[in-house]
GURO-59441 format. One record per residue (C-alpha): x, y, z; residue number from 0. Coordinates in steps of 0.05 Angstrom, whole numbers, plus 5000, padded with zeros to 4 digits. Example, Ala and Ser with C-alpha at 12.3 -4.5 7.8 and 13.67 -1.06 7.14 Angstrom:
# residues 2
     x     y     z  resi
  5246  4910  5156     0
  5273  4979  5143     1
This chain:
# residues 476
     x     y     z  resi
  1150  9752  3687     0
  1158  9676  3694     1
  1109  9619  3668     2
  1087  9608  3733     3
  1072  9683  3748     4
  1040  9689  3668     5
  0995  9630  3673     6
  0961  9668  3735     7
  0959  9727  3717     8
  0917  9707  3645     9
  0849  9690  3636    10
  0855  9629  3595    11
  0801  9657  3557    12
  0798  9608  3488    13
  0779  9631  3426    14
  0706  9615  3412    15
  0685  9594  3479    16
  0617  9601  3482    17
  0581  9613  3556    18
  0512  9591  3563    19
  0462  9604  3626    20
  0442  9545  3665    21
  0389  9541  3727    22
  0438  9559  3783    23
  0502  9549  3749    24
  0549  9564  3687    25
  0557  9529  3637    26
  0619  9536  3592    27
  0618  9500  3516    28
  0668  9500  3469    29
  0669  9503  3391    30
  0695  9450  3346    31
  0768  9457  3312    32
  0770  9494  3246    33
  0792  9440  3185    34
  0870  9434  3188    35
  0875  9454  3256    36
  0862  9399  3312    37
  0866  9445  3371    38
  0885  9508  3405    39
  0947  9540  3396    40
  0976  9538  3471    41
  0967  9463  3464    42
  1033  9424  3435    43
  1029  9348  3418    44
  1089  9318  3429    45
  1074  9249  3419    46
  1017  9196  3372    47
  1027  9119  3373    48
  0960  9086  3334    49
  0943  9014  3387    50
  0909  8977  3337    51
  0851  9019  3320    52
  0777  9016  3333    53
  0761  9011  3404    54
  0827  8978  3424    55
  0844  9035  3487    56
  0814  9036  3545    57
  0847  9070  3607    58
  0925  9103  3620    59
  0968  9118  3678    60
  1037  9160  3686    61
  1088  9141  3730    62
  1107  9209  3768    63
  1177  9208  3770    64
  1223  9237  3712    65
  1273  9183  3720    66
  1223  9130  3706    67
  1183  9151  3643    68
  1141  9102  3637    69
  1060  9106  3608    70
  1010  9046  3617    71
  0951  9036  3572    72
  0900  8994  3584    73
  0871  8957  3515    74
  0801  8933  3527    75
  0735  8914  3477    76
  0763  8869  3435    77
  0811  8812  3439    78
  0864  8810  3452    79
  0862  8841  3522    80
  0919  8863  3565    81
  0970  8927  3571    82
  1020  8959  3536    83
  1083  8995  3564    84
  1100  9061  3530    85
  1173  9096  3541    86
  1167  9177  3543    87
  1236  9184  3559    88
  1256  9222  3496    89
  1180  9258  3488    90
  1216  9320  3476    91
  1243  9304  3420    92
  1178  9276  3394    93
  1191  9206  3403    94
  1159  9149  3443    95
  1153  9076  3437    96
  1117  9015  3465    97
  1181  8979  3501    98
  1134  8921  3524    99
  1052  8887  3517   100
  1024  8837  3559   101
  0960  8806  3537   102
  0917  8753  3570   103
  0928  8681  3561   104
  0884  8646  3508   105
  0851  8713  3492   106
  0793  8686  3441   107
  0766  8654  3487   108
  0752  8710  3536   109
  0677  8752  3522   110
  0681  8814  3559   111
  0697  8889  3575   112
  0774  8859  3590   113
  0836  8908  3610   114
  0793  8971  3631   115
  0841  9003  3680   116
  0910  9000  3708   117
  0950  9033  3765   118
  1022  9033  3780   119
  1048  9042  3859   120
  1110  9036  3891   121
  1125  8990  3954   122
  1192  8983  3997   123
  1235  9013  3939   124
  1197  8968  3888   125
  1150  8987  3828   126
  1088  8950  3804   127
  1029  8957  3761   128
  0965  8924  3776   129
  0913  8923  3718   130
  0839  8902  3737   131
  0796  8862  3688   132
  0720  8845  3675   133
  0693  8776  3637   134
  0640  8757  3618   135
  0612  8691  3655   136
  0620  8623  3616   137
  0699  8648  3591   138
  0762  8639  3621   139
  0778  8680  3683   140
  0707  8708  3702   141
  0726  8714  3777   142
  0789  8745  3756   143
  0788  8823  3784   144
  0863  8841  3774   145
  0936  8820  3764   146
  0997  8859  3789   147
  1064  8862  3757   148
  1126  8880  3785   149
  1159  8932  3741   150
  1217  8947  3773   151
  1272  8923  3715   152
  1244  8971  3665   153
  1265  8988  3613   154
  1292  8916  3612   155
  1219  8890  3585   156
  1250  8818  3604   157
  1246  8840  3678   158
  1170  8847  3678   159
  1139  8793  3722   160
  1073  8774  3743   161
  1073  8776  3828   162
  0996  8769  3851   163
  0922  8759  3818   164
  0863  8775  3855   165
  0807  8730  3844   166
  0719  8746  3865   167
  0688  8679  3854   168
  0634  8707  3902   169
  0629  8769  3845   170
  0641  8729  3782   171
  0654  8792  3732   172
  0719  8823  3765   173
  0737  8892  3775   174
  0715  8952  3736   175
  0752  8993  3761   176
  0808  9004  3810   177
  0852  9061  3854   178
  0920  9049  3881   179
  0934  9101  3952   180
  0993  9107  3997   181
  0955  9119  4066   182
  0977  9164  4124   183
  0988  9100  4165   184
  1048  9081  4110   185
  1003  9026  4075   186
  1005  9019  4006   187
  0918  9000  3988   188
  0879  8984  3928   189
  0818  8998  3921   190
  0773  8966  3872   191
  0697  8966  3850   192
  0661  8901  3846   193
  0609  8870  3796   194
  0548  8860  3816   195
  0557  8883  3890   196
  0531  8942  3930   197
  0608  8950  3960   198
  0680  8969  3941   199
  0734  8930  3965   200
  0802  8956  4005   201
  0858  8911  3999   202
  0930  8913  4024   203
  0979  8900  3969   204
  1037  8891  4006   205
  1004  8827  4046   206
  0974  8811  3977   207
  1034  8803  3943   208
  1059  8769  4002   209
  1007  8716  3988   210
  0970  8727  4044   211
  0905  8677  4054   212
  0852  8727  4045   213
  0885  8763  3985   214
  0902  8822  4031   215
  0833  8848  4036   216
  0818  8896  4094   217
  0756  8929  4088   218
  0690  8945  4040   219
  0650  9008  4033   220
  0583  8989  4025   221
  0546  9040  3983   222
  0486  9073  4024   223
  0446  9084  3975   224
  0385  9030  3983   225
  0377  9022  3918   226
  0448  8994  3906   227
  0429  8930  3945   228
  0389  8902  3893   229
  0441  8934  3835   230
  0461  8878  3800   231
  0498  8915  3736   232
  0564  8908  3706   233
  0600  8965  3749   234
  0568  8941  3812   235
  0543  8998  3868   236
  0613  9039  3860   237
  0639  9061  3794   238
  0703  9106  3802   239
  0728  9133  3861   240
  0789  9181  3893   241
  0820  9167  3957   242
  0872  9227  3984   243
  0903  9258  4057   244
  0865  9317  4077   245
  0915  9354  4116   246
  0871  9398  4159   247
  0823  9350  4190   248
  0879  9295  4187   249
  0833  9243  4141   250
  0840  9196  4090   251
  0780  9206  4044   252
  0743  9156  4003   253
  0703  9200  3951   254
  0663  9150  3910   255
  0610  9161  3848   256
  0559  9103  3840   257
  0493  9083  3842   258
  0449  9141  3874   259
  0505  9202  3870   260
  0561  9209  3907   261
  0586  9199  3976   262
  0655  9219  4016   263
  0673  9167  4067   264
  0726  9168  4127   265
  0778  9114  4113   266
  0830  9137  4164   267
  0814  9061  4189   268
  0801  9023  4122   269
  0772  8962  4171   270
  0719  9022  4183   271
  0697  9063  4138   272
  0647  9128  4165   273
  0603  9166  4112   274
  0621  9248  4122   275
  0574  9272  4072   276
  0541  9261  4001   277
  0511  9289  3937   278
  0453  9256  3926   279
  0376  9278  3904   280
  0412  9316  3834   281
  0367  9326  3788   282
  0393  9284  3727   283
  0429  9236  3770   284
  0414  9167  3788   285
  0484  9139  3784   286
  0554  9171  3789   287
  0607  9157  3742   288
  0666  9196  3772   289
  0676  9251  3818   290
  0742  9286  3831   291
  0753  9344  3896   292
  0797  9403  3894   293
  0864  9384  3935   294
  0827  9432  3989   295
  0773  9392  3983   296
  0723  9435  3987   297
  0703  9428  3907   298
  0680  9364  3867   299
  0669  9362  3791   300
  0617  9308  3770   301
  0610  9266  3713   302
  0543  9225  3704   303
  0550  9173  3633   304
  0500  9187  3585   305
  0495  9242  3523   306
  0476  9309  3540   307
  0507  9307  3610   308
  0552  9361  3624   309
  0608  9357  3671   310
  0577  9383  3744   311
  0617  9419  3795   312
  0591  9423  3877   313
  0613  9458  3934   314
  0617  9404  3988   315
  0622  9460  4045   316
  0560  9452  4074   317
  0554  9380  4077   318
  0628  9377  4110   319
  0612  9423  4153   320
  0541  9385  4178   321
  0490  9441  4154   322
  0454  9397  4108   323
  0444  9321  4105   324
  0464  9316  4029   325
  0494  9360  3977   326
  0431  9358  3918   327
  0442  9425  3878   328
  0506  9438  3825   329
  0543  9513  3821   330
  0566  9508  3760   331
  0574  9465  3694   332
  0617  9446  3642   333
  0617  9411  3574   334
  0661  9417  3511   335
  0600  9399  3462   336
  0527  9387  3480   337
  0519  9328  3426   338
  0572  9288  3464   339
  0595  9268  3538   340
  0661  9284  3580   341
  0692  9227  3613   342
  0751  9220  3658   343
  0788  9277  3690   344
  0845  9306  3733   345
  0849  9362  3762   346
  0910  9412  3779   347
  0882  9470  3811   348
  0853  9518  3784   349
  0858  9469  3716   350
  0813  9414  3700   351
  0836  9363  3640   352
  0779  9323  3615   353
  0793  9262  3559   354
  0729  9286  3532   355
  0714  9229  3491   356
  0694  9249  3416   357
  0716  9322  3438   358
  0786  9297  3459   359
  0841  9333  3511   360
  0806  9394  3539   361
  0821  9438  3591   362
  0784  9481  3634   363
  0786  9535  3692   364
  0753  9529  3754   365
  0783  9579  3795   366
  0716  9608  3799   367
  0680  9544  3807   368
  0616  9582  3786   369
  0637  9606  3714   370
  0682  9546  3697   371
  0714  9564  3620   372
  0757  9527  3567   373
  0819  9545  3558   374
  0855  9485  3513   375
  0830  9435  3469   376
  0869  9379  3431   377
  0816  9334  3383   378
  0851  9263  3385   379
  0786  9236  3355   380
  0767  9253  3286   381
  0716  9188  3281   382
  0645  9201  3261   383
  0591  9225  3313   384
  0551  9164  3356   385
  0603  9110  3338   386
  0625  9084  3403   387
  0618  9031  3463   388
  0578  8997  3489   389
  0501  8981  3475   390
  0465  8933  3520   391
  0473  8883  3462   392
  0549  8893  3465   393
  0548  8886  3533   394
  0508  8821  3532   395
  0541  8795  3474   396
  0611  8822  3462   397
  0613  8788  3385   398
  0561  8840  3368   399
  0581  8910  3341   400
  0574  8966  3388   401
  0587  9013  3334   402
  0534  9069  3318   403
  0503  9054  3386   404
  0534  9114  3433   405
  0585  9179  3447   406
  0630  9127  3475   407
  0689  9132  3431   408
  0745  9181  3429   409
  0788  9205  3492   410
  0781  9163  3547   411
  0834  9169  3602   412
  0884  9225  3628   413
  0934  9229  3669   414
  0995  9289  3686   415
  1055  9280  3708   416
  1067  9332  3753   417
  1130  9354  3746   418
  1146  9370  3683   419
  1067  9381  3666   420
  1067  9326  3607   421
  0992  9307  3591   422
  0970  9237  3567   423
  0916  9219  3532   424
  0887  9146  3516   425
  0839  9149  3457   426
  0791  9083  3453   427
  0808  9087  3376   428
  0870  9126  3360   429
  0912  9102  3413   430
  0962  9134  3454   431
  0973  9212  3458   432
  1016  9264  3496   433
  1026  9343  3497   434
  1045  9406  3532   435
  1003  9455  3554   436
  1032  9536  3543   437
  1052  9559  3615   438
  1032  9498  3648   439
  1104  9466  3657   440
  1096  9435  3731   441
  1049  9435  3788   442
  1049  9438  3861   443
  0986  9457  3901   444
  1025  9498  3952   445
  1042  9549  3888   446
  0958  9564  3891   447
  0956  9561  3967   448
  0923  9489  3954   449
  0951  9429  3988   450
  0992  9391  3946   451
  0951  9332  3938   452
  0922  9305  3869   453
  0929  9233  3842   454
  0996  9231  3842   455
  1021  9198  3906   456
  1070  9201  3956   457
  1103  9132  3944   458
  1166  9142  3989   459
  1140  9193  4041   460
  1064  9192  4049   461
  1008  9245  4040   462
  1035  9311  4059   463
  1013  9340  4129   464
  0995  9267  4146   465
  1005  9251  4224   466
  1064  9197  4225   467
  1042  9133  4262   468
  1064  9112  4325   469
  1073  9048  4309   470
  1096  9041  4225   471
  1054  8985  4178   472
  1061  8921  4190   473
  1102  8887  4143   474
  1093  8831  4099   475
């Protein structure tokens, strides 16, 4: 029997998973590690490099081919603020090593979240990384939203160059956050969230780079929740967002969490964005963090930021298919301990991985979206409970301590490289992880009779199934 075959044909049941009844749904909880053992067995860490200790991590990303292994985490909170480069070439061997770190110029004197999150994306046989950045108003840079570098020289670190920045003096307070896509019509986007604003912002980073007048923007998807015109917070109307080809109704989809749920938009025509559906009305839910589909689409697991708040998953059927106005009620649930709050995650159908803040890597099934149940765990956080970002008096005063003040500390970004199934992990205080997962040594979607669509783009070739254009992108 191969891996492949195995990894179907088991349950993924994990030791001391503990299923509790929720109003319509499931949800699945799992224990804490014994002392001297940080995780499951299937799980195998391959790879620790410490960045500088408390609340120095913020976000990661994975370049998807094998011949370029390179990691990028973000390093946010406190000063200084930039990104650091991380070779995984000889991970097997249990080796990796920061090769290069950028930080922002004069870095005391900029107040503010900082580096949150970076992308990398590929353009015309080129590679870049753009990193998006929020300060405060009254330091350096407070208009700045992100910088891209061009990364193609790697591992020569001397070949790293700044090409672009992106500047919102209209929405002092930059970007929090930020989503590089290869579109079916062969353009390379960016989409970005903006302080203070009820919209997110589509730009065209080839025409950006180019140093085109109006930075390359395109388009803005306006958030229609009411409620997000008067939103004047740190994150603006959008938080996080996924944007991916769906191959049977030949779209590009704009699925975006923010202030009043979460709402699916049409951007086959980024100039125009349509709303398709939402999920909206939750109870428990005024604001989205994150929401992530199935690659068929048809799925959505939920995060909402704040203790307590389990992981929600929806079937989006009925709202794609017009039979109700909004999507309000959850099947099923997920969490890896009550006390605390999972954050970011990616899925690879029928697995979820969650950077689950204090609770670490975990991984979960959803092939019954219903009965969702751990299977993996990994603690890269062995901090004390409630000693995380970011209190309001953080937020309004970055010299203050946010420690003691929230579950915000621990795992916070993941990413998977696809084809040789390595998992990374960015912990806000423990820095930089990466492991294996038993039987979970590649994925494509067509091996579940999924489409293969996840984060992990089609740089060279475009979404799969995607119509070819008549006429190809305009160039810079």
């Amino acid at each position: 029997m191969s891996k492949r075959q195995w990894f179907s044909a088991v349950s993924w049941a994990c030791a001391g998973a503990l299923a509790i009844s929720v109003p319509g749904s499931a949800l699945a909880q799992a224990r804490r590690p014994t002392p001297g053992q940080p995780g499951t067995a299937n799980v195998h860490m391959v790879a620790h490099i410490p960045l500088g200790g408390y609340l120095r991590v913020a976000d990661i990303d994975i370049e998807q081919e094998l011949s370029r292994p390179y990691a990028y985490v973000s390093r946010a909170i406190y000063q200084p603020t930039g990104f650091s480069i991380i070779s995984v070439k000889d991970i097997g061997k249990e080796k990796a090593k920061v090769i290069y770190t950028w930080n922002i110029e004069n870095p005391e004197l900029h107040k503010g979240l900082g580096a949150l999150r970076g992308r990398y994306f590929k353009s015309h046989g080129r590679y870049y990384f753009v990193q998006c950045f929020q300060f405060s108003q009254g330091s350096p840079d407070a208009d700045l939203g992100a910088i891209v570098f061009d990364v193609t020289g790697l591992p020569d670190s001397t070949k790293v160059k700044e090409v672009a920045r992106i500047h919102a003096p209209d929405a002092p307070g930059g970007f929090h956050n930020l989503y590089t896509y290869k579109h079916s019509d062969g353009r390379v986007l960016l989409f970005t969230s903006t302080s203070a604003k009820s919209y997110a912002q589509i730009f065209d980073l080839d025409k950006l780079i180019a140093g085109a007048p109006n930075q390359g923007l395109v388009g803005r998807i306006t958030n229609p929740d009411q409620r997000a015109q008067n939103d004047r917070s740190i994150v603006g109307s959008f938080h996080d967002y996924w944007v991916g080809y769906d191959p049977v109704t030949h779209q590009d989809k704009f699925y975006g969490a923010g202030r009043g749920g979460y709402f699916i938009f049409d951007v086959s025509r980024p100039e125009e964005p349509k709303l398709i559906t939402s999920v909206t009305g939750t109870m428990g839910v005024l604001s989205g963090h994150t929401i992530t589909p199935t690659p068929d689409g048809r799925y959505a697991v939920t995060e909402t930021e704040y203790q307590y708040a389990p992981l929600r998953l929806f079937d989006l059927k009925p709202g794609l298919d017009g039979k109700v106005a909004t999507v309000s009620q959850p099947i099923g649930a997920w969490t890896a301990d009550w006390r605390g709050l999972p954050h970011n995650h990616e899925i690879r159908w029928p697995l979820v991985f969650v950077s689950a803040y204090e609770d670490g890597l975990q991984v979960f099934n959803m092939m019954d979206p219903t009965d969702p149940h751990t299977v993996a765990y990994y603690h890269t956080y062995d901090g004390p409970h409630m000693a995380g970002c970011c209190s309001k008096e953080y937020i309004a005063d970055p010299s203050t301590d946010p420690r003691d003040h929230g579950v915000a500390n621990g795992a916070f970004g993941v990413q998977v490289r696809d084809a040789d199934g390595l998992i990374v992990i960015s912990d806000m205080t423990t820095g930089f992880w990466a492991f294996y997962l038993d039987g979970f040594d590649s994925w494509n979607g067509h091996d579940w009779g999924m489409p293969n669509v996840s984060t992990a783009q089609h740089w060279d070739t475009g979404p799969e199934g995607a119509v070819k254009p008549v006429v190809s992108a305009q160039q810079p």
